[in-house]
C-alpha positions in Angstrom: -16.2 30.8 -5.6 -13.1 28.4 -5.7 -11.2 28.2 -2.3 -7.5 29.8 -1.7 -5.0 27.5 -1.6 -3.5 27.4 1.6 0.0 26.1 2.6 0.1 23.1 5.0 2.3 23.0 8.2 3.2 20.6 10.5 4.6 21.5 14.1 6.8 19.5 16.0 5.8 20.2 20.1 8.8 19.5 22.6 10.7 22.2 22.8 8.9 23.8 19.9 5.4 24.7 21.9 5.7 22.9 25.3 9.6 23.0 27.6 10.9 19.9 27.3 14.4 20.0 27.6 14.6 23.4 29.5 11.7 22.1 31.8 13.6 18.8 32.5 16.6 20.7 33.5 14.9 23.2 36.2 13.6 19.9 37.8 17.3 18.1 38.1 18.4 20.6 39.3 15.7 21.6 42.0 16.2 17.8 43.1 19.7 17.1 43.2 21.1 20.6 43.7 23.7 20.3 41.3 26.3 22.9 41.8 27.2 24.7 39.7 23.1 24.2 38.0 23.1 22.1 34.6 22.6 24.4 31.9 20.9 23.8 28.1 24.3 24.1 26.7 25.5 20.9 28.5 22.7 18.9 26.2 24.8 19.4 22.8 23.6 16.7 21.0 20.4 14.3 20.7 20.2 11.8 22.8 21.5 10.6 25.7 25.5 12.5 26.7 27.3 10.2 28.8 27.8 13.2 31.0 25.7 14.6 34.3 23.0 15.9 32.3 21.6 12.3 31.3 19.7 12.5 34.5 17.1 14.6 32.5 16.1 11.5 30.8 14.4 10.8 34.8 11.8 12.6 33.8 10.5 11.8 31.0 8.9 8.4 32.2 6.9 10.5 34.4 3.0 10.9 33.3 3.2 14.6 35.3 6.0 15.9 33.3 4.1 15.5 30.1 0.8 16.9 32.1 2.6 20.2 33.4 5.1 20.7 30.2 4.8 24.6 30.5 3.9 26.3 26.8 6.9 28.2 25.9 6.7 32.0 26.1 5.0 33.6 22.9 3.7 29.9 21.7 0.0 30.5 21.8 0.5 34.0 19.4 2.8 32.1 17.2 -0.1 29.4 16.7 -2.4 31.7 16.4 -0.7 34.1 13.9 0.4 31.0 11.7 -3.2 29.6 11.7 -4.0 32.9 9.4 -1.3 31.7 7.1 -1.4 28.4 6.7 -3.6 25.1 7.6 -1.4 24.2 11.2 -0.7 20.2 12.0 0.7 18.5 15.0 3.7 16.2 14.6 4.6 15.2 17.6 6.8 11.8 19.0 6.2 10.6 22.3 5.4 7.3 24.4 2.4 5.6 23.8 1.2 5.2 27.2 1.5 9.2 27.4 -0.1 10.0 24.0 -3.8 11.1 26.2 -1.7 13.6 28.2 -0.2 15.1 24.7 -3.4 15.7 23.1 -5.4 16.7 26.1 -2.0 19.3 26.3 -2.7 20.5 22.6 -6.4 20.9 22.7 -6.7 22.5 25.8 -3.1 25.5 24.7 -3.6 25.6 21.0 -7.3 25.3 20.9 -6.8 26.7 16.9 -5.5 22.9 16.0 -8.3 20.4 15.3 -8.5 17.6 16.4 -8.1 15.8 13.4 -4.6 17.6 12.8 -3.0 15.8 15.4 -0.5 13.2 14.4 1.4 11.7 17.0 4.3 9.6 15.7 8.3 9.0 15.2 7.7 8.4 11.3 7.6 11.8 10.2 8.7 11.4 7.0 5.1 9.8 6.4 3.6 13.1 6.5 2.7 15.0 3.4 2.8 18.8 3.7 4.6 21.8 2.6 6.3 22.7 5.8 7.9 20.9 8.7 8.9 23.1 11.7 11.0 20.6 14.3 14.2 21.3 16.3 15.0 17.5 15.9 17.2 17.6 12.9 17.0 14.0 12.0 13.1 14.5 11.2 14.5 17.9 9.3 16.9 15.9 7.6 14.5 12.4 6.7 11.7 14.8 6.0 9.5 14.3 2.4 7.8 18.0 2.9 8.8 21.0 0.5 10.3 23.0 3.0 11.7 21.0 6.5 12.8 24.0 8.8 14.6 23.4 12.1 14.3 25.2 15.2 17.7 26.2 16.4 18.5 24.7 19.9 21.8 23.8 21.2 21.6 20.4 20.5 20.6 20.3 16.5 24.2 22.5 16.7 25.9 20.2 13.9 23.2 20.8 11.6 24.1 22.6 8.0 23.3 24.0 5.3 19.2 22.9 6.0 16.7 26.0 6.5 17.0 27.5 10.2 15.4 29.9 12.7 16.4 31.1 15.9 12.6 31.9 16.9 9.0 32.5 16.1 9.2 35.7 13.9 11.7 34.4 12.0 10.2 31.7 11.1 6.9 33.5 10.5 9.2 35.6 8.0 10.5 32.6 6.4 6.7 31.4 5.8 6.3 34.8 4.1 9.1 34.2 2.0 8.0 30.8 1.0 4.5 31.9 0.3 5.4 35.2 -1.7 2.7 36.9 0.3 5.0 39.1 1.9 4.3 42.9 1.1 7.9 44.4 0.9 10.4 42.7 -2.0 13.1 45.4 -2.3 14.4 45.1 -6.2 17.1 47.3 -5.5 19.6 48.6 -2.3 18.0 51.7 -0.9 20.9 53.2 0.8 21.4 52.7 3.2 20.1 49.2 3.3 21.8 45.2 4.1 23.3 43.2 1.5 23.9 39.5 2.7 25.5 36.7 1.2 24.1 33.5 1.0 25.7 30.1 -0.4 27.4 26.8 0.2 30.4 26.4 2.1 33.3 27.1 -1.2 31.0 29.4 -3.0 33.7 32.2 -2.5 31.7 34.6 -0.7 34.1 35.8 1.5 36.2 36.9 -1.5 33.2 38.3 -3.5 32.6 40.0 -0.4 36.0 41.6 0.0 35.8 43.2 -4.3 32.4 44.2 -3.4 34.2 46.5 -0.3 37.2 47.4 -2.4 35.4 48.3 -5.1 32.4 50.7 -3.6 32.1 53.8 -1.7 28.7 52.8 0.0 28.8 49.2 1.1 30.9 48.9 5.2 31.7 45.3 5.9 29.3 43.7 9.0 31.9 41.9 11.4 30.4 39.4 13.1 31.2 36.8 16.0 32.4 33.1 15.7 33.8 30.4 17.9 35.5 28.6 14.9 39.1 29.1 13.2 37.9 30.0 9.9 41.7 30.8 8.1 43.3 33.6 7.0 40.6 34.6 4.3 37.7 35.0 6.6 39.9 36.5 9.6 38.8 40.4 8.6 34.8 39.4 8.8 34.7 37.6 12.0 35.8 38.4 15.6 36.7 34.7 17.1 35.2 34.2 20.5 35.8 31.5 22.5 32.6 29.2 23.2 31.6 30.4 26.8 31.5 34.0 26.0 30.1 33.1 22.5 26.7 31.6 24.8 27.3 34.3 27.4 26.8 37.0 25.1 23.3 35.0 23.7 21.9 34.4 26.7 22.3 38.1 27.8 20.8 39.1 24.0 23.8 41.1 22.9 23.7 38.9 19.8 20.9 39.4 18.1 21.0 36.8 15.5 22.8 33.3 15.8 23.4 30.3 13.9 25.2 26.7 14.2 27.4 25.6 11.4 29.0 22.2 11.4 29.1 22.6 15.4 30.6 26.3 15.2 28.8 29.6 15.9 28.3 32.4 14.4 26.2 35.8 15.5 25.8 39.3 15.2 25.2 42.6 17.2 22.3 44.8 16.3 24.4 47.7 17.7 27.2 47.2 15.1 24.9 46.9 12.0 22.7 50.1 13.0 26.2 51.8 13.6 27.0 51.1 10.0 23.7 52.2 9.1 23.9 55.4 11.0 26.4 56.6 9.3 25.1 56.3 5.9 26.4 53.3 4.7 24.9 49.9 3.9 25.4 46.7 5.7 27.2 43.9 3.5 26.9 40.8 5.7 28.4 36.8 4.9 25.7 34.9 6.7 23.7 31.9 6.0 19.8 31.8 5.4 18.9 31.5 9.7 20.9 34.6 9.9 19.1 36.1 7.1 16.0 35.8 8.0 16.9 37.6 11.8 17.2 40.4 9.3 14.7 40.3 7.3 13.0 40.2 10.5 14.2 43.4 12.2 15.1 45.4 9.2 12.8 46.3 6.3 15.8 47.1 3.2 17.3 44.0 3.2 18.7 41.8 -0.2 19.5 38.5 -0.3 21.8 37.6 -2.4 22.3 33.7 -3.0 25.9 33.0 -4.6 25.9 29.4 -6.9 28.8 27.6 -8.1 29.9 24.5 -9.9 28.8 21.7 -7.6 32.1 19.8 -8.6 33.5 23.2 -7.8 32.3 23.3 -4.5 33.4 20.0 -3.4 36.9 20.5 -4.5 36.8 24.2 -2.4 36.0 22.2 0.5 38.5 19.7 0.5 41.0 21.9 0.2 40.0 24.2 3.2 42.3 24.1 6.5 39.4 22.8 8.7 39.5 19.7 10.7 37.9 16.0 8.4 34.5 16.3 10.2 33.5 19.9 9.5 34.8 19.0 5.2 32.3 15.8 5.9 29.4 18.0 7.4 29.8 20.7 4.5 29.9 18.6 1.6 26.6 16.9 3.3 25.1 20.0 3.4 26.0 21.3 -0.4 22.3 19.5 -2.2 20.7 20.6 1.1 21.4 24.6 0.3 19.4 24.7 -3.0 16.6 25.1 -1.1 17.7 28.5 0.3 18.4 29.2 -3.1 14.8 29.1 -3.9 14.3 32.0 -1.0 16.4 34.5 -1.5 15.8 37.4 -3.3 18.4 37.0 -6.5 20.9 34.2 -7.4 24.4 35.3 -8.8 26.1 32.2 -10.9 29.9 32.2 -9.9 32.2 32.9 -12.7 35.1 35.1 -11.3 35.5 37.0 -8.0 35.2 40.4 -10.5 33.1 39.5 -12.7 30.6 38.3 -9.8 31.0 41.2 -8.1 30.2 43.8 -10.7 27.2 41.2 -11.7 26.2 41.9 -8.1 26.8 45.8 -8.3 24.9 45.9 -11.1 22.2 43.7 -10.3 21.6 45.9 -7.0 22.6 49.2 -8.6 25.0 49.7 -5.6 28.1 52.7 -6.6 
C-alpha cells in the first residue's frame, strides 16, 4: 500500500521549546537585583538594545545556560501532538562549542525527534520543508519553505503581514488549515457565528466592515484594543490603549488574542465577543490571520473572509494614510507577504466597491 504523504516541519528551539530570553531575564535579575525587575517587554527588538537589558547577552556564553534552558510550559504536548500531523525537524542556531548541550537537550525533552532531524544552523533558508515555525522573523522572512510562521514574542513586534501565532493551539490550528484535514469548514454563518476580515493594509476593510453593519440586522461590530492612532475611519472598531496597559492587560489574560502590526498592537476580549454572541448576534471582527486563528481556535462557527484588491491599489491606499513614513514602509513590505493568508482563509472577496463587496459578502455567507 502507497504511504500518506505527510507534511514536513521544521521547529526553531529558543524561545519556541526551551526559555531563552525569559530564562536569561530571571537570572539578571536574581544577580543584579535590578529594581524595578527587567521585564520581556524591555527586549523589543533582535539583538542587542543599547539599554539595561543587554546584560542578558551574559548568559549566553555560559555552557550551563544552554544545559538547564527550562522546556517551556505545554512544549512536550505540542511536540507530541504535531508528530501525529506532520514529520517534526529541528532548526535550531546556536554556538558551535554548545551544539552537544543542544542536542543532548532535544533528545533527552522531545524524545519524538530523531536524531537525524536535527539541523543545527543560522542558514535556514537552506532547509527544504513545507513549514517553518521560528519567533526570529528574519528566518520567517529569508525562509524558502511553503508556509514560514512566526511565533509572536515581543521582540518580532515589527513583523507584518507574514503568518503568526500567539501559541501552540493556534498554530496547531493553522497546521489544520494548511493541511485541509481539519473536520469542521463552515460554508455558511450559522447564527450566531464570527465573521472576520482578513487583508492587506488598504484593502478597505474597515469600510466594507462598516456597509456590512449598516446594512444587516444580525451582524454587532467586535471592538477591539490597539495602542496605535489608526485615523478617523477606524476610531469606531478600536478602543486606543496606551502601551503599558495594552501589556498589562496580556499578561493578566484579559486579552485573549493579540497581534503586532508594524510595531502597534492589537487584541481582543473573549468577554466582549461571547457578549455579542449571547445576545444572538454574530461577531464581525477586522483582524489579521494571528488573530484569526485565536478564533478558530476557541470558537467552532467562525468564517474567514480574505478581502483582495488591486496591488497598484493598495500601494496608493497606503501612501495616502495619516500614519508616520515607517509604518507606510513596513505595510507596503508586507502587501506580497499577505497572499499567503489568502491561501487559508475560508473565501476570498475581489474588491470592486464598498457595496458591491459587501452584498458579494452577504450573499456569499447568506447573512440578512
Amino acid at each position: 500500500m502507497a504511504k500518506r504523504f505527510r507534511m514536513s516541519t521544521a521547529l526553531d528551539v529558543d524561545d519556541l521549546l526551551l526559555e531563552c530570553i525569559p530564562y536569561a531575564i530571571k537570572l539578571a535579575n536574581e544577580k543584579y537585583k535590578f529594581d524595578p525587575p527587567i521585564t520581556i517587554h524591555e527586549v523589543n527588538k533582535w539583538g542587542k538594545l543599547n539599554n539595561r537589558a543587554d546584560i542578558i547577552f551574559e548568559f549566553f556564553k555560559d555552557p550551563e545556560f544552554f544545559r538547564n534552558q527550562p522546556v517551556i510550559k505545554g512544549a512536550k504536548e505540542f511536540v507530541r501532538k504535531l508528530s501525529e500531523i506532520t514529520e517534526v525537524y529541528i532548526a535550531t542556531s546556536i554556538y558551535p562549542q554548545f551544539m552537544g548541550i543542544r542536542a543532548e537537550k532535544i533528545l533527552k525533552e522531545f524524545p519524538e525527534i530523531p536524531e537525524s532531524h536535527i539541523y543545527m544552523g543560522s542558514s535556514k533558508e537552506l532547509l527544504n520543508v513545507d513549514i517553518l515555525f521560528d519567533d526570529g522573523m528574519h528566518n520567517v522572512f529569508k525562509s524558502n519553505a511553503a508556509y514560514p510562521i512566526l511565533m509572536r514574542r515581543p521582540w518580532n513586534q515589527n513583523a507584518t503581514g507574514m503568518l503568526a501565532v500567539n501559541n501552540y493551539d493556534e498554530f496547531l490550528k493553522l497546521v489544520e488549515v494548511i493541511t485541509k484535514s481539519y473536520s469542521f469548514r463552515a460554508t455558511k454563518l450559522e447564527n450566531p457565528g464570527i465573521v472576520v476580515l482578513i487583508g492587506p493594509s488598504g484593502a478597505s476593510k474597515t469600510e466594507v466592515a462598516e456597509e456590512l453593519i449598516k446594512t444587516t440586522n444580525s451582524l454587532e461590530k467586535l471592538v477591539s484594543y490597539t495602542t496605535g492612532n489608526l485615523g478617523f475611519k477606524a476610531s469606531g472598531w478600536y478602543k486606543n490603549v496606551k502601551k503599558e496597559k495594552f501589556n498589562s492587560m496580556l499578561d493578566s489574560g484579559e486579552l485573549f488574542e493579540s497581534t503586532m502590526y508594524a510595531g502597534i498592537g492589537y487584541g481582543s476580549r473573549k468577554e466582549d465577543i461571547d457578549e455579542i454572541l449571547n445576545k444572538n448576534k454574530s461577531v464581525l471582527a477586522i483582524m489579521d490571520i494571528c488573530g484569526a486563528m485565536s478564533l478558530k481556535t476557541n470558537y467552532k462557527n467562525v468564517i474567514t473572509v480574505y478581502i483582495k484588491k488591486d496591488k497598484r491599489t493598495l500601494l496608493s491606499e497606503i501612501l495616502d494614510k495619516d500614519i508616520t513614513n515607517e509604518e507606510k514602509v513596513s505595510r507596503i513590505i508586507s502587501v506580497d507577504d499577505e497572499r499567503r493568508n489568502a491561501e487559508i482563509c475560508d473565501y476570498e472577496i475581489d474588491f470592486t466597491t464598498v457595496e458591491e463587496t459587501s452584498l458579494n459578502i452577504k450573499k456569499l455567507l447568506q447573512i440578512i
